[in-house]
C-alpha positions as a LaTeX table, in Angstrom:
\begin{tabular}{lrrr}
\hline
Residue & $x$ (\AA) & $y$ (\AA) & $z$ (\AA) \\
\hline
Unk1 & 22.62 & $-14.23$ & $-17.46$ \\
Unk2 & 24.64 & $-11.42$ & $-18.22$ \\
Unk3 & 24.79 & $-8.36$ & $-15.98$ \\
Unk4 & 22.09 & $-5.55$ & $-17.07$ \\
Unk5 & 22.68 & $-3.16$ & $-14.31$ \\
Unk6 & 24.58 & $-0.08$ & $-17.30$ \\
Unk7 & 21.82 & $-1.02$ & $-20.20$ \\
Unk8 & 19.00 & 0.67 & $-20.51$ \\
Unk9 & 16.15 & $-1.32$ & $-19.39$ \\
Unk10 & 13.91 & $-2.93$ & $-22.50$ \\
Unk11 & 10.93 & $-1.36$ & $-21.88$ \\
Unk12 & 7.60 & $-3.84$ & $-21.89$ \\
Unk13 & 5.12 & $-2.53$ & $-24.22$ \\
Unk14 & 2.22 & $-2.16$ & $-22.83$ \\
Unk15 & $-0.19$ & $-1.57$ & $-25.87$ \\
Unk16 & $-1.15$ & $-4.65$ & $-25.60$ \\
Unk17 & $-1.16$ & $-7.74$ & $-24.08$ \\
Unk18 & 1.95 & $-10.32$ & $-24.95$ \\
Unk19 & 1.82 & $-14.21$ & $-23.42$ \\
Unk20 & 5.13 & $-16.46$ & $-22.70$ \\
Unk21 & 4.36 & $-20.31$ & $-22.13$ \\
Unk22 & 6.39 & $-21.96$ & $-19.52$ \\
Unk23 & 6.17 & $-25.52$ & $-18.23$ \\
Unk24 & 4.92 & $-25.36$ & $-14.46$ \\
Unk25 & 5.75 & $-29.37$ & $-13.70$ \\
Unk26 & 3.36 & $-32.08$ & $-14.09$ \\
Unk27 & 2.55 & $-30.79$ & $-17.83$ \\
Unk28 & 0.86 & $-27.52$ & $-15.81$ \\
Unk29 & 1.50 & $-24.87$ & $-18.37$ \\
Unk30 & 1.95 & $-21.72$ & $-16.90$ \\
Unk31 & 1.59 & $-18.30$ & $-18.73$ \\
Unk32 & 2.55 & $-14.75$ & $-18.19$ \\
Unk33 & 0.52 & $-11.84$ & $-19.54$ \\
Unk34 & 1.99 & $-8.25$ & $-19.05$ \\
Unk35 & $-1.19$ & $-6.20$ & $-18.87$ \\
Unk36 & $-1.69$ & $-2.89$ & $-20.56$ \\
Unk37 & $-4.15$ & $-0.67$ & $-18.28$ \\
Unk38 & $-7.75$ & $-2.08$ & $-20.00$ \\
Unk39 & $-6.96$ & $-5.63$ & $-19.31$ \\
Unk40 & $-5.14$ & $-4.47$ & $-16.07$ \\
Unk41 & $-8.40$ & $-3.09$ & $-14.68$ \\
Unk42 & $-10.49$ & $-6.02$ & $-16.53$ \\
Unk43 & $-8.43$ & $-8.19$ & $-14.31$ \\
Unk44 & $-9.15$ & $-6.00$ & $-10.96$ \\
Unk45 & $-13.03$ & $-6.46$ & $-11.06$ \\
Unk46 & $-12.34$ & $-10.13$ & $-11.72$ \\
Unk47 & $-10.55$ & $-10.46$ & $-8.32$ \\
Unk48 & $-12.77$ & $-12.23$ & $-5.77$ \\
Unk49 & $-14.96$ & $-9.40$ & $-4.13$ \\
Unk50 & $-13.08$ & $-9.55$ & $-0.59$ \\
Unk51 & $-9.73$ & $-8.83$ & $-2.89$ \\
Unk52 & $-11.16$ & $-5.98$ & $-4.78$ \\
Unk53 & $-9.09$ & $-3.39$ & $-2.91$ \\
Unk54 & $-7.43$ & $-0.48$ & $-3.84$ \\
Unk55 & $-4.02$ & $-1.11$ & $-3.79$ \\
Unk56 & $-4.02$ & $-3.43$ & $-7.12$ \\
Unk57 & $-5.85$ & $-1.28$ & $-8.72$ \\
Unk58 & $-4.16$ & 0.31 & $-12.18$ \\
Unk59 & $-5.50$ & 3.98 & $-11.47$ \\
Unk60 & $-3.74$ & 3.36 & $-7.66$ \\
Unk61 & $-0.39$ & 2.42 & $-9.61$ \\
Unk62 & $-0.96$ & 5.56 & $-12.21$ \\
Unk63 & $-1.42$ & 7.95 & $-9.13$ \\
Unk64 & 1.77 & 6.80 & $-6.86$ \\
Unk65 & 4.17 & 6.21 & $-9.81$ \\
Unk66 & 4.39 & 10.26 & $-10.96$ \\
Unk67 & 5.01 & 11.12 & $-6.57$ \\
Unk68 & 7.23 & 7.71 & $-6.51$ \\
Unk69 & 9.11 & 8.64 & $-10.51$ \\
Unk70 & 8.46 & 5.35 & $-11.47$ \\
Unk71 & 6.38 & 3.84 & $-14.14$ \\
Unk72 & 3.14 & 1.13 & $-13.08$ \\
Unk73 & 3.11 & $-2.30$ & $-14.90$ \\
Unk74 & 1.30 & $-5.20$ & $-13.77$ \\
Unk75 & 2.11 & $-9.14$ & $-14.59$ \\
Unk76 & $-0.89$ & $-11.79$ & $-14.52$ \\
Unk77 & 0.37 & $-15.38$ & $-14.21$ \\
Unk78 & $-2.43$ & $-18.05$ & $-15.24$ \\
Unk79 & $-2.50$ & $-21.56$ & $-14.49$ \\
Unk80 & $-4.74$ & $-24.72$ & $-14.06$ \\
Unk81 & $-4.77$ & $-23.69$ & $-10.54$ \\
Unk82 & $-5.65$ & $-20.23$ & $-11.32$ \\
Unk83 & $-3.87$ & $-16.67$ & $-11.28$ \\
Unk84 & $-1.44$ & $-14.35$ & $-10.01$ \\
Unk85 & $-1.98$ & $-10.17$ & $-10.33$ \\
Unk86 & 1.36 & $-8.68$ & $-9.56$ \\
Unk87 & 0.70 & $-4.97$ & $-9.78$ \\
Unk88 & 4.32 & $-3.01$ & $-9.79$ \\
Unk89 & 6.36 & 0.34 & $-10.19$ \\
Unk90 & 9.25 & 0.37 & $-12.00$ \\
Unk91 & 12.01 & 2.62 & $-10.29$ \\
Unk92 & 14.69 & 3.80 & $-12.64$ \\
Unk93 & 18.57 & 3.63 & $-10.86$ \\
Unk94 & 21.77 & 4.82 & $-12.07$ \\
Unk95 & 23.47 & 3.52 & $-15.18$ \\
Unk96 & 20.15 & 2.33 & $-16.73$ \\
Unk97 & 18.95 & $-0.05$ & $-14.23$ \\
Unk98 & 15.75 & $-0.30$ & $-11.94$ \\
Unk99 & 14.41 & $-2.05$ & $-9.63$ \\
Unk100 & 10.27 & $-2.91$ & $-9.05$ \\
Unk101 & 8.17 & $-2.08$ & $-5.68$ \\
Unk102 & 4.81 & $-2.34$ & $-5.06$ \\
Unk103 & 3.30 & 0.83 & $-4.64$ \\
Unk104 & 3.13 & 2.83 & $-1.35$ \\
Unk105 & 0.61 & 1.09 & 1.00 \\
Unk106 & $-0.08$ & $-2.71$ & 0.94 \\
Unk107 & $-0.11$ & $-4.97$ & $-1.92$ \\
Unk108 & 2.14 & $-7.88$ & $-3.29$ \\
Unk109 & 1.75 & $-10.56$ & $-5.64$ \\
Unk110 & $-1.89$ & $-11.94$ & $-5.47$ \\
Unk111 & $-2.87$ & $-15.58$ & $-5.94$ \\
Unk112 & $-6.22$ & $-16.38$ & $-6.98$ \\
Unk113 & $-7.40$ & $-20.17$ & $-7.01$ \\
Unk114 & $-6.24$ & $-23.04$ & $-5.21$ \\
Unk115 & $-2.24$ & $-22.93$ & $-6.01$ \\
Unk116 & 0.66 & $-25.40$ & $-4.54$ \\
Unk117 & 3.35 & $-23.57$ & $-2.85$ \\
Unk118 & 5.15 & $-25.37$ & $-5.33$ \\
Unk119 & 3.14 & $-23.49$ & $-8.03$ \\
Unk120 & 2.95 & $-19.97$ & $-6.32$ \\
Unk121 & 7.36 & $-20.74$ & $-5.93$ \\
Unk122 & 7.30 & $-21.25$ & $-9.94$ \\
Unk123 & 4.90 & $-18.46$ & $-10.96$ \\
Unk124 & 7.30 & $-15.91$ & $-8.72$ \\
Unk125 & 10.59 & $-16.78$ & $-10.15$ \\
Unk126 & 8.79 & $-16.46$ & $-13.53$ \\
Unk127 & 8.36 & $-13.10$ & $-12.63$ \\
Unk128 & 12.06 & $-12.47$ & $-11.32$ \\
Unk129 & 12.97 & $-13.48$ & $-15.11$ \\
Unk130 & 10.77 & $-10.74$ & $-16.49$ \\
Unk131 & 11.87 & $-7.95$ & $-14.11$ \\
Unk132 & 15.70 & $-9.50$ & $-14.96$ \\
Unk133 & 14.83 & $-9.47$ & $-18.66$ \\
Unk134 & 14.01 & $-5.58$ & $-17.78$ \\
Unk135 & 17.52 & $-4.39$ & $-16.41$ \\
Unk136 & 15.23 & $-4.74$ & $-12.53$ \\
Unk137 & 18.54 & $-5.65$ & $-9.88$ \\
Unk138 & 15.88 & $-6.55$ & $-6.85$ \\
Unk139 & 11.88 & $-6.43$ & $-6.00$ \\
Unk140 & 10.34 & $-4.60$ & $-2.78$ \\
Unk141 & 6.89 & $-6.19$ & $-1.97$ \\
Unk142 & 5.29 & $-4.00$ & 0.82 \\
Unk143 & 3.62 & $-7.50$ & 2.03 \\
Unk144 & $-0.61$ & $-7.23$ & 2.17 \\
Unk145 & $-1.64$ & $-8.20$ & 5.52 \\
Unk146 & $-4.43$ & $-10.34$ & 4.31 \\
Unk147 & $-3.40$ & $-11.28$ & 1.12 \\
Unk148 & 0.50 & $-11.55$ & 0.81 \\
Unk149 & 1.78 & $-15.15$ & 1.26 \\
Unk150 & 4.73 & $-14.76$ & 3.24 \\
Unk151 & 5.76 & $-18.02$ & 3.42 \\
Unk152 & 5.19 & $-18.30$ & $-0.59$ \\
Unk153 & 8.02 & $-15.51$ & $-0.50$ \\
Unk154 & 10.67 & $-17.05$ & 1.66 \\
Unk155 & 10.59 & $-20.13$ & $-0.68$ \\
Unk156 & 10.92 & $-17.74$ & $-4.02$ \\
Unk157 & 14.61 & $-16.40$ & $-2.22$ \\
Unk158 & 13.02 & $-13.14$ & $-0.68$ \\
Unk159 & 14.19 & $-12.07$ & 2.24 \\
Unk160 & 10.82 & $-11.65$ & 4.34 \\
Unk161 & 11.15 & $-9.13$ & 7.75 \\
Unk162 & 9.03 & $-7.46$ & 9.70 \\
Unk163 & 8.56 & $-3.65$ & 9.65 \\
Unk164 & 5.96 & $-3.13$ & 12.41 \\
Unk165 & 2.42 & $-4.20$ & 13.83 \\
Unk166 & $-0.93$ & $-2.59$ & 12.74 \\
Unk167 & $-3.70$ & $-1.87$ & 14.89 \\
Unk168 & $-6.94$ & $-2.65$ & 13.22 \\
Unk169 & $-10.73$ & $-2.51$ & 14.39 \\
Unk170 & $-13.32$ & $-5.30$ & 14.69 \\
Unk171 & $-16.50$ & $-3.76$ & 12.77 \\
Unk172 & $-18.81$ & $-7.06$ & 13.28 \\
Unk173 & $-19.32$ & $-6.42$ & 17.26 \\
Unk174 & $-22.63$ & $-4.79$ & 16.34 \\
Unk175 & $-23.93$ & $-1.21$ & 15.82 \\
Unk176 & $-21.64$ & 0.16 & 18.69 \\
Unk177 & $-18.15$ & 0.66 & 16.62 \\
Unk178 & $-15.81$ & 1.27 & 19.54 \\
Unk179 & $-16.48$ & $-1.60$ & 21.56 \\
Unk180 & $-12.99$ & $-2.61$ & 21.75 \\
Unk181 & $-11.64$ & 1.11 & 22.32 \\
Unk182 & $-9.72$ & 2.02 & 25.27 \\
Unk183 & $-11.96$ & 3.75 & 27.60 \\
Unk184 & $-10.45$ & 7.44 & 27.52 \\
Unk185 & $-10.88$ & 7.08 & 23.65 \\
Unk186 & $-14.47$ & 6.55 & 24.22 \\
Unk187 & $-14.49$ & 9.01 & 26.40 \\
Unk188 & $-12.85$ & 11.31 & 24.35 \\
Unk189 & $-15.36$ & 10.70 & 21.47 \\
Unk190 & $-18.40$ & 11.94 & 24.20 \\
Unk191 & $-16.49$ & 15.16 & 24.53 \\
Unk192 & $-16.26$ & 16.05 & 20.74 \\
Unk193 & $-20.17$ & 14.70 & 20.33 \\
Unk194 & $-20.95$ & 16.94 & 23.54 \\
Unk195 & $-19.05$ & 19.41 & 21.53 \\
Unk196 & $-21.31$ & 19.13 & 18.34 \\
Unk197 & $-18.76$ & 17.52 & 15.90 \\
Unk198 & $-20.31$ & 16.12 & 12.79 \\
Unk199 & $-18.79$ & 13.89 & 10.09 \\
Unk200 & $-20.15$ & 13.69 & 6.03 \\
Unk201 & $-18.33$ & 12.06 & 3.32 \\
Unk202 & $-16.65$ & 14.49 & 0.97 \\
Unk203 & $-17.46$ & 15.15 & $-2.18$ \\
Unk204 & $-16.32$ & 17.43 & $-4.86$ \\
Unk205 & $-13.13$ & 19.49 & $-5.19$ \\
Unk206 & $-14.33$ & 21.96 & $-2.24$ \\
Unk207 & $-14.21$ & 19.39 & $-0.06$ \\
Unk208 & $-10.99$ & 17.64 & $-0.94$ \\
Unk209 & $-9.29$ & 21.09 & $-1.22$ \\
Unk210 & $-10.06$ & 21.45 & 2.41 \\
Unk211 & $-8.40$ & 18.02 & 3.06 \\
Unk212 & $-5.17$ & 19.15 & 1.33 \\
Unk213 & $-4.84$ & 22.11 & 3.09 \\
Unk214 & $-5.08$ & 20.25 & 6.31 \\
Unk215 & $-2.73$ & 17.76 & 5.16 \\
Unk216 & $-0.45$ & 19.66 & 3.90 \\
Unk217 & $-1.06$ & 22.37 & 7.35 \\
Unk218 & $-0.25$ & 18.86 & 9.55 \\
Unk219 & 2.70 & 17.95 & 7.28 \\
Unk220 & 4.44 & 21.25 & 8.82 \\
Unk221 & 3.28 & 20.59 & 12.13 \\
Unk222 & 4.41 & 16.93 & 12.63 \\
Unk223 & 8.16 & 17.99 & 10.24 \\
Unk224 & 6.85 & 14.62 & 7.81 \\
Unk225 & 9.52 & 13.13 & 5.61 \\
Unk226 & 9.08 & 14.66 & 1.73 \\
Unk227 & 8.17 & 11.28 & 1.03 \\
Unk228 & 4.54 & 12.21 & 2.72 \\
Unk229 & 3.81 & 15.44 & 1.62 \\
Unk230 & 1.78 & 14.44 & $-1.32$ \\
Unk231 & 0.98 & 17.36 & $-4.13$ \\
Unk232 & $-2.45$ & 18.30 & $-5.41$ \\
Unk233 & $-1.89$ & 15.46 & $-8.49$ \\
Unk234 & $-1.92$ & 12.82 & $-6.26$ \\
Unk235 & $-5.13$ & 14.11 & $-4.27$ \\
Unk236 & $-6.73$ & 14.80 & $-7.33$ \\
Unk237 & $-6.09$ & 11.01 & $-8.39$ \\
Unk238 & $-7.10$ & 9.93 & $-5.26$ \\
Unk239 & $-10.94$ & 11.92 & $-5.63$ \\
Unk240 & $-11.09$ & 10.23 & $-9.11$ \\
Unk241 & $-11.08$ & 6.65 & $-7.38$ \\
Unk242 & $-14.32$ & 5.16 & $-6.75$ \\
Unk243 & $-13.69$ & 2.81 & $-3.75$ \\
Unk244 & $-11.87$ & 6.08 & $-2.14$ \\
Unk245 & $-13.73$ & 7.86 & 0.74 \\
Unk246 & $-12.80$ & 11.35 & 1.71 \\
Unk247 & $-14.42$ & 11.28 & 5.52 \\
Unk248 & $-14.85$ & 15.50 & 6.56 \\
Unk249 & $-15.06$ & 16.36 & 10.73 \\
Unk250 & $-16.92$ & 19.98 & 10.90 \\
Unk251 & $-16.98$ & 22.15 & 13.94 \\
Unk252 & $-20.34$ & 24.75 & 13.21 \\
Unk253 & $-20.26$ & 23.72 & 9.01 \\
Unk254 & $-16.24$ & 24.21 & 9.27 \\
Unk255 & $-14.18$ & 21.58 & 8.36 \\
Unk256 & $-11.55$ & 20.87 & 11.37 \\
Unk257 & $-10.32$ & 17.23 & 10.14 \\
Unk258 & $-10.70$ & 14.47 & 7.99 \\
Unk259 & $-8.97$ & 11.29 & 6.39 \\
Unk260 & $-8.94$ & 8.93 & 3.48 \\
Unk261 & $-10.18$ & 5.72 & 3.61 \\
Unk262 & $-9.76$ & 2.79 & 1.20 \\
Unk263 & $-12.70$ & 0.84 & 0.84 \\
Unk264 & $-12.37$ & $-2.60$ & $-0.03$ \\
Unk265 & $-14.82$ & $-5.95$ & $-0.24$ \\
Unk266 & $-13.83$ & $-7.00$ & 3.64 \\
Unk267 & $-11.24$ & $-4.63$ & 5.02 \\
Unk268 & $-11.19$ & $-0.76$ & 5.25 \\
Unk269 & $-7.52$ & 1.02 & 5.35 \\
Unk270 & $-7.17$ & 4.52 & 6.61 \\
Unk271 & $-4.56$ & 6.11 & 4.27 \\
Unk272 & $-4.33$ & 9.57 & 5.43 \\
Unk273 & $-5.53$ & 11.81 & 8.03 \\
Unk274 & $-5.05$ & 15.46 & 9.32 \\
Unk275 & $-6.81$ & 17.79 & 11.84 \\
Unk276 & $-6.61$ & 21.51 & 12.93 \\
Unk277 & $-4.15$ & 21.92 & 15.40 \\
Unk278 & $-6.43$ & 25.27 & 17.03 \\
Unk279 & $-9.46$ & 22.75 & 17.64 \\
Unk280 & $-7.63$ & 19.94 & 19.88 \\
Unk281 & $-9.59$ & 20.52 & 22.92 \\
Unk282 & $-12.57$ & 19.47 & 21.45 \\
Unk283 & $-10.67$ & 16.13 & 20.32 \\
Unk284 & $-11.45$ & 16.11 & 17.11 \\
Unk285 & $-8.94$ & 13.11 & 16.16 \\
Unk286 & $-10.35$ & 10.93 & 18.51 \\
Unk287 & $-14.01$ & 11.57 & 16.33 \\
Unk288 & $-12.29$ & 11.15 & 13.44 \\
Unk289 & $-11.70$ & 7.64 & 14.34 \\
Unk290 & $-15.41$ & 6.84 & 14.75 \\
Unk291 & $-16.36$ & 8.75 & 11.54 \\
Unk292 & $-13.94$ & 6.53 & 9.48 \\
Unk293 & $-14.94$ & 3.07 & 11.44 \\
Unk294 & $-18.94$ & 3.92 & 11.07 \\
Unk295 & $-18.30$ & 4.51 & 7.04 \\
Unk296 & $-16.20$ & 1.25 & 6.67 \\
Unk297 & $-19.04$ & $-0.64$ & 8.66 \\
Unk298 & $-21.77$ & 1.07 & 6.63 \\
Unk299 & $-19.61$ & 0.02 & 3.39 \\
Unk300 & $-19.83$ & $-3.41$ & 4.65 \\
Unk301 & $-16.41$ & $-3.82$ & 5.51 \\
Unk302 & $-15.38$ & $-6.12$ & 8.55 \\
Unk303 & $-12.80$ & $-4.62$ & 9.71 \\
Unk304 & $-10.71$ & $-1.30$ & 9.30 \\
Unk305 & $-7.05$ & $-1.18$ & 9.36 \\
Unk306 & $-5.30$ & 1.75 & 11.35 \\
Unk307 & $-2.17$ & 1.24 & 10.42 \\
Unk308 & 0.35 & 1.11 & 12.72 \\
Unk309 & 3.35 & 3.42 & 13.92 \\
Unk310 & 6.84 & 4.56 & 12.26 \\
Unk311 & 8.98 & 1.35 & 13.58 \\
Unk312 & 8.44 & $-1.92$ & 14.96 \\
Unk313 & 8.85 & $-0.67$ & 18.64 \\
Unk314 & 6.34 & $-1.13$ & 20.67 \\
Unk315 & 6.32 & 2.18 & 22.66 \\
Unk316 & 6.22 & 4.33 & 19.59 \\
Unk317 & 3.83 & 6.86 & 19.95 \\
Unk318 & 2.00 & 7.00 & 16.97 \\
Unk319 & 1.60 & 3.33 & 17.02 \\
Unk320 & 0.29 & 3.60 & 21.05 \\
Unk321 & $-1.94$ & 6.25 & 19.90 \\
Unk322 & $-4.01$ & 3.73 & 17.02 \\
Unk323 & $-4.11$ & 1.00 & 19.96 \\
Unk324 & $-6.88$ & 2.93 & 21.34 \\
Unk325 & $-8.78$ & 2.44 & 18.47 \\
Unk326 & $-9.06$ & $-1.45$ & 18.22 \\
Unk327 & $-8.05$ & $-4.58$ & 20.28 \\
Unk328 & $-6.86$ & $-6.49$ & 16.63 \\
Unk329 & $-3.10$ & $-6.74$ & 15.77 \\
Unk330 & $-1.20$ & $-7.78$ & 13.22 \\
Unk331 & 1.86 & $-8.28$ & 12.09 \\
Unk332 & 3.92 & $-6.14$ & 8.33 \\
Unk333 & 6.08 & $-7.40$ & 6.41 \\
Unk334 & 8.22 & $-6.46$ & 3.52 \\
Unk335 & 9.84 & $-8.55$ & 1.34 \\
Unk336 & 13.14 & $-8.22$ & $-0.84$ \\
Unk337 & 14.52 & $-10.25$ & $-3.50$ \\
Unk338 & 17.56 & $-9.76$ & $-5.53$ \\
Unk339 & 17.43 & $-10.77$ & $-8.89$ \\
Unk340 & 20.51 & $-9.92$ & $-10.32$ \\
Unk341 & 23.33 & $-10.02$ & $-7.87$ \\
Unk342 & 26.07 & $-8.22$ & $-9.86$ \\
Unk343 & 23.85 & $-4.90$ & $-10.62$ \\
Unk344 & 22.73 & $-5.00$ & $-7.13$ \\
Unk345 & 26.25 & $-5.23$ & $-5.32$ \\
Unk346 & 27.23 & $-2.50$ & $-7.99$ \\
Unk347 & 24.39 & $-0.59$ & $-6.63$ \\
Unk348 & 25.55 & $-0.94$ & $-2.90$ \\
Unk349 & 29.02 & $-0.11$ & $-3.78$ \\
Unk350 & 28.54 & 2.63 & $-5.51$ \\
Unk351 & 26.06 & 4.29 & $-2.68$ \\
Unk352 & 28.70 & 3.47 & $-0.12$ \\
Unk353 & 31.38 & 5.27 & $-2.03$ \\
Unk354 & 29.10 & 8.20 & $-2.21$ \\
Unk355 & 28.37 & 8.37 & 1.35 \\
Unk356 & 31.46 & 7.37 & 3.46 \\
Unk357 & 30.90 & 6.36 & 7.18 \\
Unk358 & 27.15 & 6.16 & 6.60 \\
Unk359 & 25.23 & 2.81 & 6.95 \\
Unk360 & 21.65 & 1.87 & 6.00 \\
Unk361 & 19.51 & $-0.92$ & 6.90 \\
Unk362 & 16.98 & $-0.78$ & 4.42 \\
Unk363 & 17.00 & $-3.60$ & 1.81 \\
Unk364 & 17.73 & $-0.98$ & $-1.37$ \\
Unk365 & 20.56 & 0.15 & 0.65 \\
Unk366 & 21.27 & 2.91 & $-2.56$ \\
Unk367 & 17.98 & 3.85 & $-2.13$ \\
Unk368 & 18.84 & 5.33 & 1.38 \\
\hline
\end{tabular}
């Protein structure tokens, strides 16, 4: 295969669907389909109902690839067995190339059906030939926790490591949602009920202009990366989603904090939070918490995922703060894969001649 890293990339087209027949083994015939965004979201509400989540969802892709300068594309892999959805961005590089990531959050390639790991190994280098075909030098799966295979990605040559360890909460222990929290979390949560704190769902762009200026008011506090100081687009996009739940804490009819939770068919994830620094006392964080787990349980959801902190180290803060919150862990992955070797050394080099004496340890070292 020639090296595409200087070409321009050929673009899919995405006006419509286009199929490519390829011999799985044993006279399987396997067949990709690059979805335009009707059959993309056709494909969503076929997922199972537990799978239906937000994160492989084409308006989720439309909404991170403007903040991310990418462009969304999604592959769907059929066989006897069943299917693949592999939702993507593509991230333009220097000299023509890209490279594809999943979008920010948790999602992957997602098998539906009862596939072989010798199946799920064919139906992912598939893909690597498309993104190849594409002028794409690697892939970046930020691995689901429930529905990435791991091992499925070791044996298609990614390099699978882990980035941290999520707390999440057990909603199934009855109507009391903090049974598993710490015991000054619980007690903090009696202080901000003693204090009157109330939680509603938001609704409307009142409410989720409130949210962004308490995001965006906690950005400046906490000195957050660019990377996380999301614009109005992307919290307009976000209101626009219908398994999205903007969660509002209010002090006397004031709004004081709030998050965004992704509602799926079994899990809840809490995307983004943010409080008023002036109202700590009253621990309005700690409330926050329960407001978000008692609208995941009331959604149906099993369990909500907190998330976990900014490393794998177990004393960092953030991530000792969420273990008050639920007794569940579990373990992130990413996952890299280079699929053309040339581009992506020429990538490397070329970042390392830029910036001399520097070294990063992140998989799309030029991306550093």
């Amino acid at each position: 295969m020639a090296n595409t890293s200087c070409v321009t990339p050929r673009r899919p087209d995405h006006s419509s669907p286009s199929s490519e027949p390829l011999t799985a083994g044993a006279g399987d015939a396997l067949t990709m389909t690059i979805l335009d965004m009707p059959a993309w979201s056709s494909a969503w509400g076929q997922l199972p109902l537990d799978r239906r989540e937000v994160y492989f969802h084409p308006a989720y892709a439309s909404i991170c690839a403007p903040w991310e300068r990418a462009r969304p594309g999604c592959l769907r892999l059929t066989s006897p067995a069943g299917w693949m959805l592999y939702p993507y961005l593509a991230h333009p590089i220097d000299g023509g190339a890209c490279d594809a990531q999943t979008p920010y959050g948790y999602g992957g390639p997602l098998f539906v059906g009862e596939w072989s790991p010798a199946h799920k190994a064919i139906a992912l280098a598939r893909a690597a030939e498309f993104f190849r075909s594409t002028g794409a030098v690697a892939e970046f799966v930020r691995c689901h926790t429930e529905w990435s295979d791991v091992e499925a990605l070791r044996t298609a040559g990614f390099a699978v490591f882990q980035v941290r360890t999520n707390v999440e909460c057990d909603l199934t222990t009855g109507d009391d949602v903090t049974a598993t929290w710490v015991s000054s979390a619980r007690r903090n949560l009696r202080k901000a009920q003693a204090a009157g704190l109330s939680f509603r769902l938001g609704e409307g762009d009142r409410d989720w202009a409130a949210f962004e200026g308490l995001y965006a008011a906690t950005a400046r506090r906490l000195e957050m990366a660019p990377a996380y100081r999301f614009d109005h687009d992307y919290f307009a996009g976000l209101c626009a989603l219908a398994p999205v739940r903007l969660v509002v804490v209010e002090s006397a009819g004031t709004p004081i904090a709030g998050a965004v939770v992704f509602i799926g068919g079994m899990l809840a994830h809490y995307h983004l939070g943010a409080s008023d620094f002036a109202h700590q006392g009253v621990r309005p964080n700690d409330f926050l918490y329960f407001a978000m787990a008692e609208v995941a349980r009331q959604a149906g959801c099993q369990r909500i995922v907190w998330g976990g902190g900014m490393s794998n180290d177990p004393a960092d803060t953030l991530f000792r703060f969420k273990t008050h919150f639920g007794a569940l862990r579990r373990p992130v992955f990413c996952a890299g894969r280079v699929i053309d070797r040339a581009g992506y050394d020429q990538q490397c080099a070329a970042w390392a001649a830029k910036n001399p004496g520097r070294e990063s340890k992140l998989f799309l070292k030029y991306r550093a």
